[in-house]
TORTOR-455152 format. One record per residue (C-alpha): x negated, y negated, z negated. Coordinates in steps of 0.02 Angstrom, whole numbers, plus 50000, padded with zeros to 5 digits. Layout:
BEGIN
XYZ/...
END
This chain:
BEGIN
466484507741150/466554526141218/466924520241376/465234506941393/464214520441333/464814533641471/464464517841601/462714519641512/462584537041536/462834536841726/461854522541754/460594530541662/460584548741747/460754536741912/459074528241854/458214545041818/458874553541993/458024538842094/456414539542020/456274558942055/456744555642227/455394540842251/454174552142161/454344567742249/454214555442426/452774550142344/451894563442315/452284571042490/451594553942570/450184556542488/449784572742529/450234572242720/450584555242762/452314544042789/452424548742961/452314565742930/453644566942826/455504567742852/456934561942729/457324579742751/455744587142656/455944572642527/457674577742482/457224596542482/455644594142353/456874582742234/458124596442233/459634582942302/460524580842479/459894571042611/461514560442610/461054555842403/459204551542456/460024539642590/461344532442450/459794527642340/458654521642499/459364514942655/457724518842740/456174529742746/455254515142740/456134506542555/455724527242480/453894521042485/454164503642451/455404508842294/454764495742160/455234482442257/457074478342159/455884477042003/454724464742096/456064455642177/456724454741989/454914449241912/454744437142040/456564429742013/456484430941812/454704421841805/455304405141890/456864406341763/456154411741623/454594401341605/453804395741451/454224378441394/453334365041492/452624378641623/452764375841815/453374387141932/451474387341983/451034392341818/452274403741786/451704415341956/450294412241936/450424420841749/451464435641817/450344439841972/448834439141855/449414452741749/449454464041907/447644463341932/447114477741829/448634489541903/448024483442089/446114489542046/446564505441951/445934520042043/447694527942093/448024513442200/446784518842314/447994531342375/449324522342406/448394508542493/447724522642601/449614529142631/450074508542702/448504508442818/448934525242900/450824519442943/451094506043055/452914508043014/452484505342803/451344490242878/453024482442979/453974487942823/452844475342707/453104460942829/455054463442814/454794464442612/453774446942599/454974439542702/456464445042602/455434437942429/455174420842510/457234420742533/457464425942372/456144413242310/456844398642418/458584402642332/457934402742165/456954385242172/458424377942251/459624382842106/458064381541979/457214366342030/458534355842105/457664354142259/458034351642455/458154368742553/456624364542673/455594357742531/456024376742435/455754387942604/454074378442614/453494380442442/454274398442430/453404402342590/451764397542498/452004404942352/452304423342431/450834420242536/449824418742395/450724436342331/450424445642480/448644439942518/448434447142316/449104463942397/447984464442537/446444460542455/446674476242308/447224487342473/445524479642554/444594484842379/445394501342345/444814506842518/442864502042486/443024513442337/443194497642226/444244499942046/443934497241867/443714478941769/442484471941897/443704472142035/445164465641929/444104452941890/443784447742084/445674448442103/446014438541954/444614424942036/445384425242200/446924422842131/446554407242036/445524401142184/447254402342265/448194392342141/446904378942117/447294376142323/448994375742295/448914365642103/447574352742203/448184351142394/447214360542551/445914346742545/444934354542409/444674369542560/443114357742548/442744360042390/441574377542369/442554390242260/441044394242149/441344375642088/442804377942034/442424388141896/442774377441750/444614373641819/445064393641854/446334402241726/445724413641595/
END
């Protein structure tokens, strides 16, 4: 018993150490940029070596991006985990819904600002989507019983969906857009999303505004 709570202890103090690190990058990105900023400074302002920033990120690049085991983990549990009789579709489509107000509070602004400055942050995202629609594909092949191409494909999809989510709050952060009325957009282009996906790319015919009876509260 002594012993599993000592495991708990270092995990713990390993937890706490990697969220001063991220925050400390954080707030130096923020104040002069990621490409003006070494792994060198970061380490410095979190009082650690640069060899223990390195041990908790591989890269400059995953400092910034340092929520994206917990999405990775989000994204994995919510295809699992789903409420009986809910789809996969559903199920996403639940999860990335409850982003919407964090994506239009006002401190996202600066970290949208922070990925449009870096074209390095912007090559870093690319890498990150790609590595969710493995993970994805994985998961509704074990999950779902399904053929590998027919998971890549829908997986594929799926993190589209996710990253166009991303890009429209960065894209509304930027125009000085936050509060409950942007949620709201998110949370309409969202289910516009879904309803393409739920109903097939022919309803791309269908106008959006129509839709408004079928969208997701």
């Amino acid at each position: 018993m002594g012993y599993t709570g000592g495991v708990g202890l270092r995990e713990s103090k390993k937890l706490h150490t990697r969220q001063e690190i991220a925050d400390r990058a954080m707030q130096l990105f923020a104040q002069r940029g990621f490409d003006h900023v070494t792994v060198a400074e970061v380490a410095k302002a979190a009082n650690v070596s640069e060899k223990t920033v390195y041990n908790y990120f591989p890269t400059k690049e995953d400092l910034f991006f340092d929520e994206v085991p917990e999405r990775e983990a989000a994204l994995v549990a919510a295809v699992t985990g789903r409420r009986e009789g809910e789809s996969v579709l559903q199920a996403l489509h639940r999860l990335q819904t409850v982003e919407c107000p964090r994506l239009s509070s006002p401190g996202f602004a600066t970290f949208a600002r922070i990925i449009e400055e870096s074209t390095a942050l912007k090559a870093k995202e690319l890498e990150v989507m790609s590595h969710f629609v493995q993970v994805l594909t994985e998961t509704l092949e074990t999950e779902l019983t399904v053929d590998e191409r027919d998971a890549r494909l829908a997986a594929g999809l799926l993190v589209s969906v996710h990253r166009q989510l991303f890009r429209a709050a960065r894209k509304q952060a930027l125009a000085g857009k936050h509060g409950p009325a942007a949620a709201r957009r998110l949370r309409t282009d969202l289910d516009r999303a879904y309803h393409l996906l739920e109903h097939g790319l022919g309803e791309l015919e269908r106008p959006s505004q129509d839709l408004g009876a079928t969208h997701t509260a």
